[in-house]
N, C-alpha and C positions, 0 to 999 in steps of 0.2 A: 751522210758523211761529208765532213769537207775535203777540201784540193791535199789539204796536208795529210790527212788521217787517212787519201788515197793514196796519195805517195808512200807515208808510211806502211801501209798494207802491201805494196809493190814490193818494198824493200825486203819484208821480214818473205816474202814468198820466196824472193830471190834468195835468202841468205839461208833461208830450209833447203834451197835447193842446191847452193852452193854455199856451205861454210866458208868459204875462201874468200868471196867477193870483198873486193874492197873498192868502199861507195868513197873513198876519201877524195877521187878527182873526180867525180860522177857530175857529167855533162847532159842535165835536164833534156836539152834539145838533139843529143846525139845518139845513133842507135843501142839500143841496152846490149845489143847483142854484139855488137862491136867490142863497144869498151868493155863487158865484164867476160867475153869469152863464150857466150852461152851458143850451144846448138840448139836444132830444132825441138829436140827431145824436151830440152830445158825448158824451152818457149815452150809446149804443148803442156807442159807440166805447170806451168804458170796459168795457163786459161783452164787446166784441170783443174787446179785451185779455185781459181775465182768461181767455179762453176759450184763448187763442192763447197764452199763458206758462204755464199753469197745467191748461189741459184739460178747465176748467171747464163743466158746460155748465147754466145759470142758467133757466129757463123764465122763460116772460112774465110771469108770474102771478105770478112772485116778485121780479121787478123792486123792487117799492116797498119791499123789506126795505134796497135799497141806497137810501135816500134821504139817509140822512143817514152822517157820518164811523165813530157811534160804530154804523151799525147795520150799516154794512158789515164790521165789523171782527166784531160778533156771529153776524152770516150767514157769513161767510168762516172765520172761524175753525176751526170744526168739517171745515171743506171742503180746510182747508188745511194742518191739523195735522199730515202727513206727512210736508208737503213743505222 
């Protein structure tokens, strides 16, 4: 996959998980959880996903690499390049 097609996958998790989210001022570099609102729940629900389409399996400890757009897209990359 590339940087876009992770980002884009980011996106559409988020938007399953909140119809509401609005990516219109979405700041790459700043935390996802901040700007769109999300709790913990949401965030877990997100690495549920990835785990569940992709077969990913994330440790806790590495959680805070996804905090923000452009660091998921850096952590994921590597993890997803085959796919």
């Amino acid at each position: 996959m590339t940087s876009d097609e992770i980002k884009d996958v980011i996106l559409e998790i988020i938007e399953d998980i909140d119809e509401e989210a609005d990516f219109s001022a979405l700041d790459a570099d700043a935390p996802l959880r901040d700007q769109l609102d999300l709790d913990s729940m949401d965030f877990l629900d997100i690495v549920m996903e990835l785990r569940k389409r992709y077969k990913l399996q994330i440790p806790e400890d590495e959680y805070p690499q996804l905090a923000t757009l452009s660091s998921c897209v850096t952590y994921l990359e590597p993890k997803l390049k085959d796919v």
